[in-house]
C-alpha positions as CSV (number, residue, x, y, z in Angstrom):
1,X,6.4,-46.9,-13.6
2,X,7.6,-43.4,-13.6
3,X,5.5,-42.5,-10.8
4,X,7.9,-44.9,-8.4
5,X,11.1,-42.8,-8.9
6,X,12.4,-45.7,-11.8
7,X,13.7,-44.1,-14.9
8,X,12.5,-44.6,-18.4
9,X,15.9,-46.5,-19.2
10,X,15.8,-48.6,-16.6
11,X,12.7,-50.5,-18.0
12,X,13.9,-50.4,-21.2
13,X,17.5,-51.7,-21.2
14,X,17.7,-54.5,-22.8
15,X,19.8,-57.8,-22.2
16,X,23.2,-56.9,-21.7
17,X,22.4,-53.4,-21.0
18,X,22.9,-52.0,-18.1
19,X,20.5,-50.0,-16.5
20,X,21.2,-46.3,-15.7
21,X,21.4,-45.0,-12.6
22,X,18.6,-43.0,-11.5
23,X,18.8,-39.3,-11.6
24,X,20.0,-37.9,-8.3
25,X,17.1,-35.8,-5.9
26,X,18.3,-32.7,-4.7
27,X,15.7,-31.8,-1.9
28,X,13.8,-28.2,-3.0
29,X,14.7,-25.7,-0.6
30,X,13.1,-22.9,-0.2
31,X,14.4,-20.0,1.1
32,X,12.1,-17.3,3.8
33,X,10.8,-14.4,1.9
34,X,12.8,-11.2,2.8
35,X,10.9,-8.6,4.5
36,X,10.6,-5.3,1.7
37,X,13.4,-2.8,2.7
38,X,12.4,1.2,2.2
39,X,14.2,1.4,-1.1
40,X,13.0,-1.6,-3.0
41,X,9.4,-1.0,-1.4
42,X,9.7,2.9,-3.3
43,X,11.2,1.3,-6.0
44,X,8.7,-1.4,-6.6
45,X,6.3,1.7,-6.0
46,X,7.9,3.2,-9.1
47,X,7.7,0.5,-11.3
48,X,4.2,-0.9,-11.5
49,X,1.0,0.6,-10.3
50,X,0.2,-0.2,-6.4
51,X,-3.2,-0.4,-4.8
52,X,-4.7,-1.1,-1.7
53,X,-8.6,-1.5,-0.9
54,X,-10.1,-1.7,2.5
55,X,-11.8,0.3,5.7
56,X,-10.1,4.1,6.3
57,X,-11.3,6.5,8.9
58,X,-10.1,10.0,9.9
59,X,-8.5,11.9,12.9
60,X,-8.6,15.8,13.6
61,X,-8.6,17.3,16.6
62,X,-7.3,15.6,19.1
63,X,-4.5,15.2,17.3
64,X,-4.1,18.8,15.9
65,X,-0.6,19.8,16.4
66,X,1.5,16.5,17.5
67,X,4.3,15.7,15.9
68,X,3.6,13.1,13.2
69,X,6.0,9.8,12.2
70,X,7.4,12.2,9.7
71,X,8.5,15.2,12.3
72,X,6.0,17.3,10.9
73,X,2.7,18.7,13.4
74,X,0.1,17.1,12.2
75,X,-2.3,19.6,11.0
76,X,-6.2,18.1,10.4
77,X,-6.6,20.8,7.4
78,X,-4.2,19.5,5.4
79,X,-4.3,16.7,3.2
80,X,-2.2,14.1,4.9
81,X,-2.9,10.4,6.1
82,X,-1.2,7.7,8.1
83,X,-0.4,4.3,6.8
84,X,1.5,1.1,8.8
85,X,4.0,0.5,5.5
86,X,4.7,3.3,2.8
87,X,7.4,5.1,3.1
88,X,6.4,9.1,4.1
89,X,6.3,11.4,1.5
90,X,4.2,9.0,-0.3
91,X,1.7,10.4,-2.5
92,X,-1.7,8.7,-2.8
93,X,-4.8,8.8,-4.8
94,X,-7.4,7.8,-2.3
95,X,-11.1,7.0,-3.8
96,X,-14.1,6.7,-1.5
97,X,-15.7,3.3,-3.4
98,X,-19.4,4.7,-1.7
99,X,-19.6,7.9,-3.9
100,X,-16.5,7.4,-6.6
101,X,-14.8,11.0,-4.7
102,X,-10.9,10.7,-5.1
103,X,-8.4,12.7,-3.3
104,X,-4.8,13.3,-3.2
105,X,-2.7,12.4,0.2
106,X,0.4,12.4,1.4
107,X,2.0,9.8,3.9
108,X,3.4,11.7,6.9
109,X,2.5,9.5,10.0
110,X,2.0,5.8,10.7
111,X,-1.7,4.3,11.6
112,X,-4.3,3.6,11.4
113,X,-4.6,2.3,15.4
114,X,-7.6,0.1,14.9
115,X,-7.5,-2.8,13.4
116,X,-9.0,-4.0,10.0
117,X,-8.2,-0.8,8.8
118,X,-5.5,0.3,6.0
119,X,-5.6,4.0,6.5
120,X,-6.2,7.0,8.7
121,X,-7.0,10.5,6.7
122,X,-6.9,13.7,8.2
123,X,-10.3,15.9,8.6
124,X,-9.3,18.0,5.3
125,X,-8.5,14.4,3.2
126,X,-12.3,12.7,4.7
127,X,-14.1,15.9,4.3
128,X,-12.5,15.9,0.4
129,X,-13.9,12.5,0.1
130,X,-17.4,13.3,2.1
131,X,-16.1,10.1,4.5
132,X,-17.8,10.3,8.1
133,X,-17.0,7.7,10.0
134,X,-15.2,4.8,8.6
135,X,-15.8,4.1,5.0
136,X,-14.0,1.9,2.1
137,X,-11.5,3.3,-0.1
138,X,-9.6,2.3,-2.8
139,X,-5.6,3.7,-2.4
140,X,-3.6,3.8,-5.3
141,X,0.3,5.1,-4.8
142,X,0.9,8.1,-7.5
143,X,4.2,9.7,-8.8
144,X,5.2,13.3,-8.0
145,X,4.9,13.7,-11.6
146,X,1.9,13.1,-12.1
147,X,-0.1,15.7,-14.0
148,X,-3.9,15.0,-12.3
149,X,-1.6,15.4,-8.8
150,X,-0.8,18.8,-10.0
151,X,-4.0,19.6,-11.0
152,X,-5.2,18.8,-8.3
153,X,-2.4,20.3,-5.6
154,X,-3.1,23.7,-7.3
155,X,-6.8,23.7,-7.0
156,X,-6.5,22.8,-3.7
157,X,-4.5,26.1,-3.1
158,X,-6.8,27.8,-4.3
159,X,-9.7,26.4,-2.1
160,X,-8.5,25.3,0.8
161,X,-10.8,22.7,2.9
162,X,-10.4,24.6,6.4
163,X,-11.8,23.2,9.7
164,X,-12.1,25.2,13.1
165,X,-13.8,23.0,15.6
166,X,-15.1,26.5,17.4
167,X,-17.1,28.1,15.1
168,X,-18.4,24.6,13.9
């Protein structure tokens, strides 16, 4: 009868025994989940490989030249995003899962404003991924370290993706 709450010994003991006394119930208590501060969010960041996959889109020129989350101007020709969580500075490989194009981002302002979506790109970042529109990605945080990051920052130098909406 172990499924009542009645020990083992206490349908064994035999005459003259006594029975034991059943072992005492503490209650489980569980306590609320903490909500991730910055530093343990970048550190668990560190530590094992993050991802994200869902719906992006990109912003350009209407926003060209407001102050971002980060302080910065936001500048649609560089290869920035916004994301609702990551800490800025965050690096990001961003794949488009349509055509298997990957990108490197960095997180300088919060977004996306619609909902159902995990990131915003700038013109530069979509054009980089050939996103029009709203597409799905696949986001995976990278370190600074990271020697296909560097790679790819150089070449990026070296051809830059430049928009002017006037001669467009």
């Amino acid at each position: 009868m172990m499924g009542l709450g009645f020990s083992a010994s206490a349908k064994d003991a035999g005459p003259g025994k006594a029975p034991a006394a059943p072992a005492e119930h503490k209650p489980a208590t569980k306590s609320a989940p903490k909500p991730a501060s910055r530093t343990s969010l970048r550190a668990s960041l560190r530590s094992r490989r993050w991802l994200q996959v869902g719906a992006a889109s990109w912003y350009g020129p209407h926003f060209q030249g407001r102050t971002t989350a980060a302080g910065e101007r936001f500048d649609m020709n560089q290869m920035t995003c916004a994301h609702p969580t990551l800490p800025m500075g965050t690096w990001l490989r961003v794949t488009n899962l349509k055509n298997r194009k990957s990108a490197f981002v960095r997180v300088n302002d919060r977004g996306p404003v619609f909902e159902g979506r995990i990131v915003d790109l700038s013109y530069a970042a979509a054009r980089a991924l050939d996103l029009a529109g709203v597409g799905r990605v696949k986001l995976e945080a990278v370190r600074e370290n990271d020697p296909a990051l560097a790679r790819e920052l150089v070449a990026q130098l070296q051809f830059p993706l430049l928009f002017n909406p006037l001669t467009q």
